[in-house]
C-alpha positions in Angstrom: 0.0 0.0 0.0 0.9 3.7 -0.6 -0.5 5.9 1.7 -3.2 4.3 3.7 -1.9 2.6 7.2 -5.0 1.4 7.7 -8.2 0.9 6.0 -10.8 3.7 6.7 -14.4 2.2 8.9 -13.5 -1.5 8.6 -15.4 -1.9 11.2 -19.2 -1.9 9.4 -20.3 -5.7 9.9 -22.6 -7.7 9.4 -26.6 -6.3 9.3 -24.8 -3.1 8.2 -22.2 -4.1 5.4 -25.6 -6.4 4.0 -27.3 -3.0 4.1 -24.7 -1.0 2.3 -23.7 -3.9 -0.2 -27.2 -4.3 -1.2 -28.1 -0.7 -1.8 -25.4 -0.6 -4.6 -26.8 -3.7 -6.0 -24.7 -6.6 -4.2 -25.6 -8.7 -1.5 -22.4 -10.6 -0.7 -20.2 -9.7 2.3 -17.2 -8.6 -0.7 -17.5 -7.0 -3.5 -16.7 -9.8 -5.9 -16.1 -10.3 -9.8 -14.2 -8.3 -12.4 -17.0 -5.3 -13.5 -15.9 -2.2 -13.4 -18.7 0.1 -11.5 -20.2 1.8 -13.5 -20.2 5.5 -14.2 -16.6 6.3 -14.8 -15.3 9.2 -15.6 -18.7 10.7 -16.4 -18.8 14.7 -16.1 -16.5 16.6 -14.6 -13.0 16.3 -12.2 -12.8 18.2 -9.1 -10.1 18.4 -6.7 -9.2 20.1 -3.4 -6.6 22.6 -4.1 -3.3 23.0 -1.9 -3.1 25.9 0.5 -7.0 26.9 -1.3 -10.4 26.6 0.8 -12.4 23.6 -0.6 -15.8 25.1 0.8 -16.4 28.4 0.8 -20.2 29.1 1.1 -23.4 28.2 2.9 -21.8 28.6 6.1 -19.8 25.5 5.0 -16.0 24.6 7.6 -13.5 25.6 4.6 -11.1 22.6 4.3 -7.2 23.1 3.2 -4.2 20.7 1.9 -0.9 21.7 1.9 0.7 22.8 -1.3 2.5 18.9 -1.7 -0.9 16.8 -1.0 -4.0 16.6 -3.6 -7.6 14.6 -4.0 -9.2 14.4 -7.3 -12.1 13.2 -7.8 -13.2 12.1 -11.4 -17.3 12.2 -12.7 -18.4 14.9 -10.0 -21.1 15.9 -12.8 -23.5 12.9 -13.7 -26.4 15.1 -15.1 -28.6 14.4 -12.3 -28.5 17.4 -9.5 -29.5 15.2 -6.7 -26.8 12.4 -7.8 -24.3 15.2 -8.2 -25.3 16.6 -4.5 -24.5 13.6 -2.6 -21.0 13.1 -4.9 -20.1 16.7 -4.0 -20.7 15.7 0.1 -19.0 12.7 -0.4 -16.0 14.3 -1.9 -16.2 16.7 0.5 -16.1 14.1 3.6 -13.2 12.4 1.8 -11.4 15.9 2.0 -12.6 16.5 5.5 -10.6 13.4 6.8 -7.2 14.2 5.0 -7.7 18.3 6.1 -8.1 16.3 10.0 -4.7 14.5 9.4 -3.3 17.5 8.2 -4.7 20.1 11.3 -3.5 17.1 13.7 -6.7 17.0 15.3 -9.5 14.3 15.4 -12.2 17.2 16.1 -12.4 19.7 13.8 -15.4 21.3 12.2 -15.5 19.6 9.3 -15.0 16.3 10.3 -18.5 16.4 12.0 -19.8 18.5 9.5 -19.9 15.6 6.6 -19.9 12.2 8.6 -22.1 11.3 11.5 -22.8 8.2 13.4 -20.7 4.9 12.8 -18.5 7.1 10.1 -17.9 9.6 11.9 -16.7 7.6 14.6 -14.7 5.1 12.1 -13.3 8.7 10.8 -12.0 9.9 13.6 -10.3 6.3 14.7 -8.3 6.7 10.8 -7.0 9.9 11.8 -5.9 9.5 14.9 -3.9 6.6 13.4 -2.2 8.9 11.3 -1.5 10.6 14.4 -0.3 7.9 16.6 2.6 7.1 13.8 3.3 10.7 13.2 1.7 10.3 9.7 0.5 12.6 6.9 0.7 12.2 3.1 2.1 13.6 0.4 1.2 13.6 -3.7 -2.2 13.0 -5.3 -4.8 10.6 -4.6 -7.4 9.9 -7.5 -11.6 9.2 -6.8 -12.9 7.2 -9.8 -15.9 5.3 -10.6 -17.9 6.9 -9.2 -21.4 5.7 -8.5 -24.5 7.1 -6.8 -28.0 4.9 -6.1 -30.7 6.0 -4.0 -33.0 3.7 -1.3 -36.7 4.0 -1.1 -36.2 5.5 2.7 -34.2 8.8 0.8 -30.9 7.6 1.7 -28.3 7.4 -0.6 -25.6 4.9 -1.7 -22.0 6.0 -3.1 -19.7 3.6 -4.5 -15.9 4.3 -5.8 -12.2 3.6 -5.9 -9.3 4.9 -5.1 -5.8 5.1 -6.7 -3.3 5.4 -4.5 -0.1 5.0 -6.5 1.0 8.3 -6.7 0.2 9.7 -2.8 2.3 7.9 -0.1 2.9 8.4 3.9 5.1 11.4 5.1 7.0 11.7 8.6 5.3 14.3 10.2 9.0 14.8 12.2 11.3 15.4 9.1 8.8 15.5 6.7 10.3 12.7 4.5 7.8 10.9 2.3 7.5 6.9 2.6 8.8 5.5 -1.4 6.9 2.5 -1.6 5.8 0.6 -5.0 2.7 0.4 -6.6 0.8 -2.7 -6.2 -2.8 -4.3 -6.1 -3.2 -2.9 -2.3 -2.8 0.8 -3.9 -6.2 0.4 -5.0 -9.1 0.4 -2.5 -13.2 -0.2 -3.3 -15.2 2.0 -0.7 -18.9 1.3 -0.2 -20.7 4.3 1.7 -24.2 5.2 3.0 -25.3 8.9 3.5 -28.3 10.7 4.7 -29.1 14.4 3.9 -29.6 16.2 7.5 -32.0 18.7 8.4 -29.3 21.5 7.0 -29.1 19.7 3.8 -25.9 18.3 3.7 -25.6 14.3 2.7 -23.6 13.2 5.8 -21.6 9.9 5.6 -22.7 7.3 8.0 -21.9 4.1 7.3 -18.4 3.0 5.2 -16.9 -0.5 4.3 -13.8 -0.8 2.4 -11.8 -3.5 0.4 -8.0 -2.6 -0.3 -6.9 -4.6 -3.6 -10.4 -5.1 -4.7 -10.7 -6.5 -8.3 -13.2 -3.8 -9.0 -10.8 -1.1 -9.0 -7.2 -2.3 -11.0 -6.1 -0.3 -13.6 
């Protein structure tokens, strides 16, 4: 692996992975098979600038990188407002986790403000890894395949990858990056649940994960 120590919100067994797995149209406990998902690369890329505010209205927590770190995220537009509304907070929460490891803090604004409940709790447990090693990351992490379903009780379903290959652990101390090859592991599948709160925002709450999953290899 790259840049992940761990694996973000492993912890979602059982009733719950079932849940999220079946939402997205599987009902197995991994993702399994050699589809890609689909929806790639549809729209849009987005990214959170280094050293630039990723939110910056609605009374939104503005989120920063540092000038060597970057996320992209590929098909933000899909044509459909509500589909592109819950990519754009899931994108966001992404961010909101890496701008946590970068503040050094397991509590800050926008951590809460995207993920609630099992993910938020799964969110802060990532970070603080980081923290315990004296972890950040460096280079650019790509979002692709990015897929978006909806559940007749309004919640919503986001499927995607991630491509690690080219972002990888920094000392926090010396600020040395961690060189380490590309492999299968560089690629993660993340399976996430969200639910728009009373302010509008669709916050994360559920997330399972599968580093080296078949789904997302180049």
């Amino acid at each position: 692996m790259n840049r992940r120590p761990r694996l973000l919100a492993t912890a979602v067994v059982g009733a719950t992975a079932a849940l999220l797995l079946t939402a997205c149209g599987g009902g197995d406990d991994e993702p399994k098979g050699n589809d890609k998902i689909a929806g790639a690369d549809t729209g849009g890329e987005t990214s959170a600038s280094p050293g630039a505010s990723a939110t910056t209205s609605g009374g939104r927590p503005a989120i920063k990188f540092p000038s060597d770190a970057r996320n992209v995220f590929e098909g933000q537009k899909t044509g459909d407002a509500k589909k592109d509304a819950v990519l754009a907070d899931s994108a966001q929460r992404i961010n909101s986790i890496d701008d946590a490891i970068f503040q050094g803090s397991v509590n800050t604004q926008a951590l809460g403000f995207y993920s609630a409940e099992g993910a938020l709790d799964s969110a802060r447990v990532f970070v603080k890894g980081y923290l315990d090693d004296d972890r950040s990351w460096t280079g650019t992490t790509r979002y692709f395949d990015r897929q978006v379903t909806f559940r007749p009780d309004g919640s919503a379903a986001a499927v995607y990858c991630s491509d690690e290959s080219k972002s990888f652990l920094k000392n926090r101390k010396t600020n040395k990056p961690e060189k380490t090859p590309t492999s299968a592991d560089s690629y993660v599948l993340y399976n996430t649940k969200l639910v728009k709160n009373a302010d509008g925002v669709w916050q994360t709450t559920n997330v399972i994960s599968k580093r080296g999953a078949d789904q997302c290899q180049p």
